[in-house]
TORSE-324509 format. One record per atom (N, C-alpha, C): residue in one letter; z, y, x; residue number from 0. Coordinates in pm, whole numbers, plus 50000, padded with zeros to 5 digits. Layout:
! residues N
("A"; (Z; Y; X); NUM)
...
***
This chain:
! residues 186
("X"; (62197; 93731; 58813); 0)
("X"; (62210; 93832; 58712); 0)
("X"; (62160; 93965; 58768); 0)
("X"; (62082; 94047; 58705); 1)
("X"; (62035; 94163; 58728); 1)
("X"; (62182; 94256; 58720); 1)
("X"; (62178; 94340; 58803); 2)
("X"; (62275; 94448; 58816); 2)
("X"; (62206; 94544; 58865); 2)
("X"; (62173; 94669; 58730); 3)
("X"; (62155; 94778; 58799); 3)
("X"; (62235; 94894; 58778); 3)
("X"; (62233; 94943; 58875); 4)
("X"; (62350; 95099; 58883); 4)
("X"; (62367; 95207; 58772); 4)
("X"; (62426; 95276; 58718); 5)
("X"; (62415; 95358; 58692); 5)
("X"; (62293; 95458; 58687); 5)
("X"; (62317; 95496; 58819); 6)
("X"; (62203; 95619; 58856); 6)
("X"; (62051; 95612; 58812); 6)
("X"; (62028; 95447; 58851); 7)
("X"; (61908; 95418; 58785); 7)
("X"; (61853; 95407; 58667); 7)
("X"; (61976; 95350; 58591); 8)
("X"; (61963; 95360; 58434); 8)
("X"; (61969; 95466; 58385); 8)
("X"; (62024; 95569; 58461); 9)
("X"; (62043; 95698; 58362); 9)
("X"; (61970; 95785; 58400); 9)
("X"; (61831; 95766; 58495); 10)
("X"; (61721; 95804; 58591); 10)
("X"; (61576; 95735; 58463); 10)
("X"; (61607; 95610; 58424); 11)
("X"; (61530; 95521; 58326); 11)
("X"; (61521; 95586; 58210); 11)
("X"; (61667; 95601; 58145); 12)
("X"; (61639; 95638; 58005); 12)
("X"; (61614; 95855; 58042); 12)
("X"; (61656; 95906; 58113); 13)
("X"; (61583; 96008; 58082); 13)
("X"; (61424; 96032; 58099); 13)
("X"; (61354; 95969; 58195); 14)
("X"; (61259; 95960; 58169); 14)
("X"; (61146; 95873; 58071); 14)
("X"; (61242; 95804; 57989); 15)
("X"; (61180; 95754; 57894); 15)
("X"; (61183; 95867; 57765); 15)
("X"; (61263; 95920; 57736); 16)
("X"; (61341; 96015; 57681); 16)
("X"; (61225; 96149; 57699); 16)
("X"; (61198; 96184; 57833); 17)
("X"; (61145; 96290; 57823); 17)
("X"; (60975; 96268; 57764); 17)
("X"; (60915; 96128; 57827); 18)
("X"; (60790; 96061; 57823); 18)
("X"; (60759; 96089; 57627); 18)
("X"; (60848; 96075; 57553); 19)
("X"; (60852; 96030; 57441); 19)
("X"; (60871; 96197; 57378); 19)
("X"; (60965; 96255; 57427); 20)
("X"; (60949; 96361; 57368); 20)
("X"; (60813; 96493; 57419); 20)
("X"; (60754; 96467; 57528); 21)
("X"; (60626; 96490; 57570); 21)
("X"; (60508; 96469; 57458); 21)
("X"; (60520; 96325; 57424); 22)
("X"; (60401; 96262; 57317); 22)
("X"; (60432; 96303; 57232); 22)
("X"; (60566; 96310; 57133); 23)
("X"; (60567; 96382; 57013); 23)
("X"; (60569; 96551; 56967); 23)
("X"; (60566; 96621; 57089); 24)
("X"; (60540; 96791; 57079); 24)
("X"; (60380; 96809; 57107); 24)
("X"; (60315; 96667; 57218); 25)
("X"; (60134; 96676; 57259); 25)
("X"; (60074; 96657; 57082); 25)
("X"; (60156; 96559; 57003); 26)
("X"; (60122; 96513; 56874); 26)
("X"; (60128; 96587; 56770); 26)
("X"; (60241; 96685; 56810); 27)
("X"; (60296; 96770; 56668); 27)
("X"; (60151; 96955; 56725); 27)
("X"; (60117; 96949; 56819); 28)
("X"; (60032; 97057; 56879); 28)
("X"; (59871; 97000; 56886); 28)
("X"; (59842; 96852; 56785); 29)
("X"; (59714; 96854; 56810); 29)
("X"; (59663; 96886; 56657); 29)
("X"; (59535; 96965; 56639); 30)
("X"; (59485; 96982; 56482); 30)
("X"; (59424; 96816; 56436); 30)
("X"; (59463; 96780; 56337); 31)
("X"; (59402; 96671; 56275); 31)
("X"; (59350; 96726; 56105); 31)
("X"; (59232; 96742; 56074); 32)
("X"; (59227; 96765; 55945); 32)
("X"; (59123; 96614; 55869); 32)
("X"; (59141; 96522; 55920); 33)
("X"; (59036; 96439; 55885); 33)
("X"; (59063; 96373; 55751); 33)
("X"; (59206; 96394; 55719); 34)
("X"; (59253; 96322; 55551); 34)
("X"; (59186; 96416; 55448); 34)
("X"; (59125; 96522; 55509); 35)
("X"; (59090; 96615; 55393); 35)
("X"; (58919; 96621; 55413); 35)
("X"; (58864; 96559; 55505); 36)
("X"; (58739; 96542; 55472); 36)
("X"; (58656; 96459; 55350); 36)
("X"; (58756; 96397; 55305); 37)
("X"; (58726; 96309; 55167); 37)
("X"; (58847; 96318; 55088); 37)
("X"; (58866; 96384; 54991); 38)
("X"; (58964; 96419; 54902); 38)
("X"; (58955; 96286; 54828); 38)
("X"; (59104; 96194; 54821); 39)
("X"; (59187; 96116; 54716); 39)
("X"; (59085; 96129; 54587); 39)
("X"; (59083; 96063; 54492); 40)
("X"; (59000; 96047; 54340); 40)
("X"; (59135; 96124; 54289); 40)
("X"; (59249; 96086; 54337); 41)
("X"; (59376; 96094; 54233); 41)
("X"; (59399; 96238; 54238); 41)
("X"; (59409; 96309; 54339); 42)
("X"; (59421; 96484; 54387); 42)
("X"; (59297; 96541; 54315); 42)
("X"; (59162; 96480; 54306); 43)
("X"; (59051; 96542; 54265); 43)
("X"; (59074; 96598; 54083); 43)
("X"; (59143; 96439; 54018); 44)
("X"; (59179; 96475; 53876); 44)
("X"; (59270; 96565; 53836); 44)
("X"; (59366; 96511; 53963); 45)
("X"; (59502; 96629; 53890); 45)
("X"; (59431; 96812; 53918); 45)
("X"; (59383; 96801; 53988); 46)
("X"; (59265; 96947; 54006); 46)
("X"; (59222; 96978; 53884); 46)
("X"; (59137; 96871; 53848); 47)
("X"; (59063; 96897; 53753); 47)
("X"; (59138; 96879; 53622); 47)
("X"; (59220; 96821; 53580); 48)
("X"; (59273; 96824; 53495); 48)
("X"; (59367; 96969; 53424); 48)
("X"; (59444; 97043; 53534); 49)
("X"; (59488; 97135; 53540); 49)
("X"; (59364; 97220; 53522); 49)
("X"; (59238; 97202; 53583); 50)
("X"; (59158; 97339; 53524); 50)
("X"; (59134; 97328; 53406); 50)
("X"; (59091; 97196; 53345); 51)
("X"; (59114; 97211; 53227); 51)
("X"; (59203; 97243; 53158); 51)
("X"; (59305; 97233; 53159); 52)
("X"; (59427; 97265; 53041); 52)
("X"; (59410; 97435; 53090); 52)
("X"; (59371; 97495; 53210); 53)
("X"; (59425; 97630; 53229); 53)
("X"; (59293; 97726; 53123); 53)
("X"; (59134; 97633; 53153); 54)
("X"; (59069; 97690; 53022); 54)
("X"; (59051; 97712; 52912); 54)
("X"; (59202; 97586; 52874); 55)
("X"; (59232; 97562; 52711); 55)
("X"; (59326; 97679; 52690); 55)
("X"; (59456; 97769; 52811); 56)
("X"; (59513; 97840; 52792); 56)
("X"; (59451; 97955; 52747); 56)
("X"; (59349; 97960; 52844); 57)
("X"; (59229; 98110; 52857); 57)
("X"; (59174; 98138; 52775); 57)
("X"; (59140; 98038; 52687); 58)
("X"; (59080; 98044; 52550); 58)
("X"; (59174; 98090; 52432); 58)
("X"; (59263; 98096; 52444); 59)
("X"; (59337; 98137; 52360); 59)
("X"; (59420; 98305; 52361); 59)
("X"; (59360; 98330; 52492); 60)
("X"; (59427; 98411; 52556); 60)
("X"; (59331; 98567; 52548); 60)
("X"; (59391; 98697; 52532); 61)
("X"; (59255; 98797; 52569); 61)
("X"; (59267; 98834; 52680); 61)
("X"; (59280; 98769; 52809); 62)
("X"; (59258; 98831; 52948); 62)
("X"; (59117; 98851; 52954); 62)
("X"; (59082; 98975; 53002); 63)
("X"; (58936; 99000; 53019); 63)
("X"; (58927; 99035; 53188); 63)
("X"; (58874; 98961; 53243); 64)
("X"; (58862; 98943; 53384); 64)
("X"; (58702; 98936; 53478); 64)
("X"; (58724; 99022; 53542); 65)
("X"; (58584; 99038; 53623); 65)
("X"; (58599; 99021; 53793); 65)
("X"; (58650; 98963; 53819); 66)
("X"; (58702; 98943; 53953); 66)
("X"; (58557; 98820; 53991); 66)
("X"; (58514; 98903; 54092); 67)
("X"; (58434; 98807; 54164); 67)
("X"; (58449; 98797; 54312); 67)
("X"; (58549; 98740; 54348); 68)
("X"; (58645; 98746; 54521); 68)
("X"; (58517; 98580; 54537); 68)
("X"; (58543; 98470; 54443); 69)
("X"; (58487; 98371; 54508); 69)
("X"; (58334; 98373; 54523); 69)
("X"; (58286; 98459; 54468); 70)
("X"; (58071; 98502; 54497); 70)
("X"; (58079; 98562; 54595); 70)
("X"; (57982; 98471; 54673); 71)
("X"; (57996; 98507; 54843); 71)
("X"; (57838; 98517; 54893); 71)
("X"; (57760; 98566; 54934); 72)
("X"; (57608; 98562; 54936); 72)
("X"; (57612; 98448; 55097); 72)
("X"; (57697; 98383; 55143); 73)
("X"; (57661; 98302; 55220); 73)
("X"; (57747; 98168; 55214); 73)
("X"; (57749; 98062; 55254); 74)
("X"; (57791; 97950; 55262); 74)
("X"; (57893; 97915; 55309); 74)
("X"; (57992; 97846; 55319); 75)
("X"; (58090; 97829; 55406); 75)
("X"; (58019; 97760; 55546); 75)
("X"; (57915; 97655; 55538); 76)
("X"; (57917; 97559; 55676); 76)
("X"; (57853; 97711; 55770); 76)
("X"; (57764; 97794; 55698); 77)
("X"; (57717; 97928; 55787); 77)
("X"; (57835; 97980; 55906); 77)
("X"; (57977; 97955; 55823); 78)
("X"; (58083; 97977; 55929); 78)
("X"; (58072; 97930; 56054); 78)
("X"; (58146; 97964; 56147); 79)
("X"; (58176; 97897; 56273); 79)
("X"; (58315; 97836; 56242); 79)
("X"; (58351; 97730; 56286); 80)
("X"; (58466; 97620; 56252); 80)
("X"; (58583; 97705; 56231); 80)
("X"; (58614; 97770; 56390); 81)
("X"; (58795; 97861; 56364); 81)
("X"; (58756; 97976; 56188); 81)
("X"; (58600; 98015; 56182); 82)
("X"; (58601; 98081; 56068); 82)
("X"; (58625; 98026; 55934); 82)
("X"; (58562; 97941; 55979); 83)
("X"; (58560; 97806; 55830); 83)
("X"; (58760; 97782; 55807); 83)
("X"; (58812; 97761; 55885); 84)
("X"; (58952; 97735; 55920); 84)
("X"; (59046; 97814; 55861); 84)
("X"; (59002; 97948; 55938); 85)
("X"; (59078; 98105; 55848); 85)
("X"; (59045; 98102; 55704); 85)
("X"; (58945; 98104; 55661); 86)
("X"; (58881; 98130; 55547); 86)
("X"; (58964; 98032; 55425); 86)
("X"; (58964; 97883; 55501); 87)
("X"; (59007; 97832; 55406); 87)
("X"; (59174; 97847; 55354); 87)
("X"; (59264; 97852; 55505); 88)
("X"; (59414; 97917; 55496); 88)
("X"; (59414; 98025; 55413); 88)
("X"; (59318; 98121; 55425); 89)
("X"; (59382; 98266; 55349); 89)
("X"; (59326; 98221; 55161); 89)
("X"; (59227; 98077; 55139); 90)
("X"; (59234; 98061; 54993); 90)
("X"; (59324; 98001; 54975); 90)
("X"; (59375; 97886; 55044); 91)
("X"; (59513; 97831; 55015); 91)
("X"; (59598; 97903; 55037); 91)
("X"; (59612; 98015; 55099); 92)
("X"; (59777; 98097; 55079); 92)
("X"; (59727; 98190; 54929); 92)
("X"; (59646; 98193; 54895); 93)
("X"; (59630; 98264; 54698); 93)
("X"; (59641; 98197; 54613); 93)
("X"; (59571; 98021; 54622); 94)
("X"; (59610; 97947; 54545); 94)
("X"; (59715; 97895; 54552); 94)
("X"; (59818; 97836; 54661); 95)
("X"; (59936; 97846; 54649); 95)
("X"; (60022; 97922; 54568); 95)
("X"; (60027; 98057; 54624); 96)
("X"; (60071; 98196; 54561); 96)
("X"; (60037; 98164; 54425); 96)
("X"; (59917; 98127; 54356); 97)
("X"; (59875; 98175; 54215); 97)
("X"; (59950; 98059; 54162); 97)
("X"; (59984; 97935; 54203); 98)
("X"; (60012; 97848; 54170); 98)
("X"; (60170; 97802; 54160); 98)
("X"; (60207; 97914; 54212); 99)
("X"; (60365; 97910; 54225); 99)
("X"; (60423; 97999; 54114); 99)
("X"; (60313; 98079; 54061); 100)
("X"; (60391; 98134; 53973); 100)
("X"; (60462; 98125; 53826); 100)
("X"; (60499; 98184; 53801); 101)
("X"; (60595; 98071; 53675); 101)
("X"; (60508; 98054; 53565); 101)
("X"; (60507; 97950; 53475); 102)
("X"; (60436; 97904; 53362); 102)
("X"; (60520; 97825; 53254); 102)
("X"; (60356; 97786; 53137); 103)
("X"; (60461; 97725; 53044); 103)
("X"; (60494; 97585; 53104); 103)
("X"; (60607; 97558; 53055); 104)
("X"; (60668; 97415; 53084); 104)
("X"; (60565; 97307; 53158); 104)
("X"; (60434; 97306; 52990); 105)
("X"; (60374; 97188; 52990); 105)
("X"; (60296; 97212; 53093); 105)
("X"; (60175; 97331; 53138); 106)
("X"; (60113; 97374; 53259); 106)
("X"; (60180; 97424; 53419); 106)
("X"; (60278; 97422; 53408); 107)
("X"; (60398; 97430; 53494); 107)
("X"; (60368; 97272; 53564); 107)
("X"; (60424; 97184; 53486); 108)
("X"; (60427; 97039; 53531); 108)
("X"; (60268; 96994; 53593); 108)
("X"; (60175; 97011; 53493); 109)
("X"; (60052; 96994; 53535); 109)
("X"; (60021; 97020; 53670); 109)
("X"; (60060; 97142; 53685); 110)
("X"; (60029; 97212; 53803); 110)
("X"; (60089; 97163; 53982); 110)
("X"; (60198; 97052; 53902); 111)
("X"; (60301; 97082; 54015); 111)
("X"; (60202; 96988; 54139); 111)
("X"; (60124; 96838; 54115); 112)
("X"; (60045; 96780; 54213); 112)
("X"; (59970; 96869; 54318); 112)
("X"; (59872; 96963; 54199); 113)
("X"; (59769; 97082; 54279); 113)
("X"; (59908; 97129; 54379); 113)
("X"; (59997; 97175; 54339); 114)
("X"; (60022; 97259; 54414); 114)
("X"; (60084; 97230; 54570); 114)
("X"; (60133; 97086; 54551); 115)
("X"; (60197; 97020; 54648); 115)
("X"; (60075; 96979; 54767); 115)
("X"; (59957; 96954; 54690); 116)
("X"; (59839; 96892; 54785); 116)
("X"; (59812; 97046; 54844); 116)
("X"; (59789; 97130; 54800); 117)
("X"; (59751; 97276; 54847); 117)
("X"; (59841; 97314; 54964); 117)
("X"; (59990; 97301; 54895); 118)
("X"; (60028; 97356; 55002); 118)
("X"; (60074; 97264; 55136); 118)
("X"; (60049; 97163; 55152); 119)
("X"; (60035; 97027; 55261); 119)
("X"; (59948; 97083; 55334); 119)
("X"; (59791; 97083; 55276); 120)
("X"; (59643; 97121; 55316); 120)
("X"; (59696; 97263; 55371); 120)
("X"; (59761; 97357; 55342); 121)
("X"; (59788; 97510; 55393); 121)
("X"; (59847; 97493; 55560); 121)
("X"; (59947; 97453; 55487); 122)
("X"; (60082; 97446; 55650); 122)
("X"; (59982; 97338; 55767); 122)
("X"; (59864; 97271; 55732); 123)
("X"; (59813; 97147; 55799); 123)
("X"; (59706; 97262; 55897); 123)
("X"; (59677; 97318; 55792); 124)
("X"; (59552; 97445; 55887); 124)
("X"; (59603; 97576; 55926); 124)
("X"; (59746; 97559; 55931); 125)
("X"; (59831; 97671; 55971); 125)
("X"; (59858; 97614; 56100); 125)
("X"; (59894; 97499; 56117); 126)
("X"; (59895; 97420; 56251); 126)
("X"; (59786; 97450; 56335); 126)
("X"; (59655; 97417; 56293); 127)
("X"; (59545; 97396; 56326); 127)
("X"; (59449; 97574; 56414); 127)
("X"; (59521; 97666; 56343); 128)
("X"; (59506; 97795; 56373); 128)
("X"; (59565; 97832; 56472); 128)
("X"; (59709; 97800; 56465); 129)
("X"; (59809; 97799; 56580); 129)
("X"; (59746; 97725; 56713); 129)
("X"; (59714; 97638; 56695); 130)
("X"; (59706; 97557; 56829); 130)
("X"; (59531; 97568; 56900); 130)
("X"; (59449; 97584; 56777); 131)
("X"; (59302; 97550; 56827); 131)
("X"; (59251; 97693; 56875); 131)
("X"; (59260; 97817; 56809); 132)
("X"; (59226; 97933; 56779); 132)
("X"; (59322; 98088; 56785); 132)
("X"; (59404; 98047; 56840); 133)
("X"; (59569; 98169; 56807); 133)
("X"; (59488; 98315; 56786); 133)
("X"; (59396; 98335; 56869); 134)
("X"; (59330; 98462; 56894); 134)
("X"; (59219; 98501; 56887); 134)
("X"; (59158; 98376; 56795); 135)
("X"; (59004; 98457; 56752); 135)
("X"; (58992; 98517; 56623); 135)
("X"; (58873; 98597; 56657); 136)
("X"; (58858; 98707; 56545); 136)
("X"; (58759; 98655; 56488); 136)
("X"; (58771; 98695; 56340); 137)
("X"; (58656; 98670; 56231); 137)
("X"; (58555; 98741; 56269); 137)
("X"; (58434; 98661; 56215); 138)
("X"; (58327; 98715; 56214); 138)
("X"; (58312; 98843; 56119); 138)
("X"; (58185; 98893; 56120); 139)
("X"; (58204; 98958; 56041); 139)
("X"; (58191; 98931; 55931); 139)
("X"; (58076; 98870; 55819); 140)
("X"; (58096; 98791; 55696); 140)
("X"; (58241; 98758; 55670); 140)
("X"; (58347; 98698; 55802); 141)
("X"; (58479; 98645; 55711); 141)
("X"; (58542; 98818; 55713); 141)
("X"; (58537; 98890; 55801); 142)
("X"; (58672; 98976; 55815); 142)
("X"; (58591; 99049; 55651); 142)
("X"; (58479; 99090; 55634); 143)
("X"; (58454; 99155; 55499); 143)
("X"; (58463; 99086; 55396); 143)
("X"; (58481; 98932; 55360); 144)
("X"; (58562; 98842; 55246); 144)
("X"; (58684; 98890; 55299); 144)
("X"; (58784; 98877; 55385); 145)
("X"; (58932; 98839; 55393); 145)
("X"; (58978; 99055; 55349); 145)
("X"; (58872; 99135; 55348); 146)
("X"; (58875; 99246; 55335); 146)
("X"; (58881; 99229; 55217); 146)
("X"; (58795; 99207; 55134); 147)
("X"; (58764; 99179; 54960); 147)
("X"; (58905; 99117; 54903); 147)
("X"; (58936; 99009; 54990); 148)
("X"; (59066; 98943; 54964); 148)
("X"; (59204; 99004; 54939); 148)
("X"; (59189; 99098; 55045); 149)
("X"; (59335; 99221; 55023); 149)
("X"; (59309; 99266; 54919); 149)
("X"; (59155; 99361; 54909); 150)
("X"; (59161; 99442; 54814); 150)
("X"; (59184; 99418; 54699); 150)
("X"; (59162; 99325; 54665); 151)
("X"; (59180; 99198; 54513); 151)
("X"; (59277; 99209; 54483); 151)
("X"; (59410; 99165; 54583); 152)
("X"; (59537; 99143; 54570); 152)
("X"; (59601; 99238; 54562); 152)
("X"; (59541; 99391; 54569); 153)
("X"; (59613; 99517; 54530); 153)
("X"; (59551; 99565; 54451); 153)
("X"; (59456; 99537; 54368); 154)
("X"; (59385; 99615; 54289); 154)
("X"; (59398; 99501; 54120); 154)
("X"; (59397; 99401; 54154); 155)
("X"; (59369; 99310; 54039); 155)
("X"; (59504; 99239; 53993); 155)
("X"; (59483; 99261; 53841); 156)
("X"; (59634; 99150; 53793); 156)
("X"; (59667; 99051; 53825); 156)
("X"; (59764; 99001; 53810); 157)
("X"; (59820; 98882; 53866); 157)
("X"; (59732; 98751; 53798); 157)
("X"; (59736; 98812; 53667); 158)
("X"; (59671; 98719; 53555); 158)
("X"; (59530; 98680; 53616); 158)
("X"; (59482; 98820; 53664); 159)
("X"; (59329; 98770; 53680); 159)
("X"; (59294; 98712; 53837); 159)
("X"; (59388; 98734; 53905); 160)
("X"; (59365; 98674; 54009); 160)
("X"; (59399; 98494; 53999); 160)
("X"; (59489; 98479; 53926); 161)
("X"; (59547; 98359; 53906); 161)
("X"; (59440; 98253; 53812); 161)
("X"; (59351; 98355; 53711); 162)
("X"; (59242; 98268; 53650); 162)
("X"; (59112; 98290; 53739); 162)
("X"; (59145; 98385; 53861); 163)
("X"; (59000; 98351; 53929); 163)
("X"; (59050; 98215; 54047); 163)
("X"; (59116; 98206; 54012); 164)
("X"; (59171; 98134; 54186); 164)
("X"; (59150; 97970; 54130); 164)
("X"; (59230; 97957; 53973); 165)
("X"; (59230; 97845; 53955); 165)
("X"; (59092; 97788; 53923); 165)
("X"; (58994; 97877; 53853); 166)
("X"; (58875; 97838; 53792); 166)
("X"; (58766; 97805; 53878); 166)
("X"; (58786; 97815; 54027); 167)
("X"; (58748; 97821; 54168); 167)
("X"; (58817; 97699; 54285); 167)
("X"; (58914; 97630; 54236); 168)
("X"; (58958; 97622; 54320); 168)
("X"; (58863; 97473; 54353); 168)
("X"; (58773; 97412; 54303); 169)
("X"; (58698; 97320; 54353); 169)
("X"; (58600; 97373; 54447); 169)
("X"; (58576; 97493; 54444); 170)
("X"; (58518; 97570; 54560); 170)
("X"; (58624; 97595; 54677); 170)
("X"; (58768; 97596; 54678); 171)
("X"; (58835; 97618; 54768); 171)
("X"; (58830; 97454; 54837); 171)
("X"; (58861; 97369; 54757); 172)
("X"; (58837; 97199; 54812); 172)
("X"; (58755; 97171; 54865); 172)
("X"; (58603; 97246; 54854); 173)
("X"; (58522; 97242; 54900); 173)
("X"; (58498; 97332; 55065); 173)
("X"; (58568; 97419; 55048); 174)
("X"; (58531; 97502; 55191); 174)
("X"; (58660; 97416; 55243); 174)
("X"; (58776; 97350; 55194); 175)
("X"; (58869; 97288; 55318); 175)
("X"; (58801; 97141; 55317); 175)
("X"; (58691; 97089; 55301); 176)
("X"; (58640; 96975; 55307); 176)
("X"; (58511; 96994; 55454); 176)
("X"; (58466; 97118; 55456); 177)
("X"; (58411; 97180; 55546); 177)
("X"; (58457; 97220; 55644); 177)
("X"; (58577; 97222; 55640); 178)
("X"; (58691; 97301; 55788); 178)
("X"; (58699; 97129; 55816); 178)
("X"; (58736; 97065; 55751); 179)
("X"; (58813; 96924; 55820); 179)
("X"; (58685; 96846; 55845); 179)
("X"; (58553; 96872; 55817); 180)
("X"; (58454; 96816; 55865); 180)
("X"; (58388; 96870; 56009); 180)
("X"; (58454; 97015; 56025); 181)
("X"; (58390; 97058; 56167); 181)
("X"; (58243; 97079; 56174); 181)
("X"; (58221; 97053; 56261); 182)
("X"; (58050; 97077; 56311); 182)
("X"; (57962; 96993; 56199); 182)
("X"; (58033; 96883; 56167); 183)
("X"; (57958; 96827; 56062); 183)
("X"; (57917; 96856; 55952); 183)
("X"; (57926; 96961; 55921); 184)
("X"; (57973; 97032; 55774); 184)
("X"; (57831; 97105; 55778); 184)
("X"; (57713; 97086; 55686); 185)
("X"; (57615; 97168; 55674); 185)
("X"; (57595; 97190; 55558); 185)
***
């Protein structure tokens, strides 16, 4: 019969213990964005579906809106990756934001998929900032968008930021399809 001591067993399981909690903080500190290099069919509709119902709202609606935050005279892949990265966090923290805000019932519900995939995709490249990049600075192209970006958000209604954000946001899917593609992204 095997007999081992104490000391050893309790020498065993802490270092199994520590081995394990090593791999799951190396795991929880590495960026993975590769689920978002090919967006779900099912996330793509509920997107699109919600823009539609939000143009059926708009239409009915007299918001008169001139917000052009998403016309950009350059490309997202033009970014450098940590830029591509920022760029896309600071559209998902507006569309989040725009998307949290209160509505009718029926567009309320609509909304609720977008908003859950958005904000997954947010906190995922909030990780990804944290760990890959803590301290780089935008280029200049991003720091004069993420400039445009403030100014928007203090200068423009809620309303109109909220119908520029949503009527756009397949352009936001698109620049986080470009962050999670990396270098690949042209």
């Amino acid at each position: 019969m095997l007999c081992l001591g104490f000391t050893p067993l309790l020498a065993l399981v802490l270092v199994a213990s520590l081995g394990a909690a090593f791999l799951q903080d190396t795991l929880k500190k590495s960026c993975s964005l590769t689920k978002y290099q090919f967006l779900a069919p099912h996330e793509l509709k509920a997107v699109q579906k919600m823009k539609e119902q939000f143009e059926d709202i708009m239409l009915l609606s007299d918001r008169k809106c001139n917000i052009m935050l998403f016309r950009r005279k350059w490309n997202t892949a033009e970014l450098s990756v940590p830029d591509r990265v920022m760029l896309v966090e600071a559209e998902l923290d507006l569309a989040t934001t725009m998307l949290g805000i209160p509505a009718a019932p029926r567009f309320a519900k609509t909304r609720q998929r977008p908003l859950a995939f958005l904000t997954q995709a947010r906190q995922d490249l909030r990780g990804c900032v944290a760990t890959e990049s803590p301290s780089h600075q935008p280029s200049g192209k991003l720091r004069h968008w993420l400039q445009k970006l403030q100014t928007a958000k203090e200068t423009e209604t809620t309303g109109c930021l909220e119908a520029s954000t949503i009527l756009h946001l397949f352009q936001v899917l698109n620049d986080l399809r470009c962050a999670a593609l990396r270098e690949q992204c042209t």
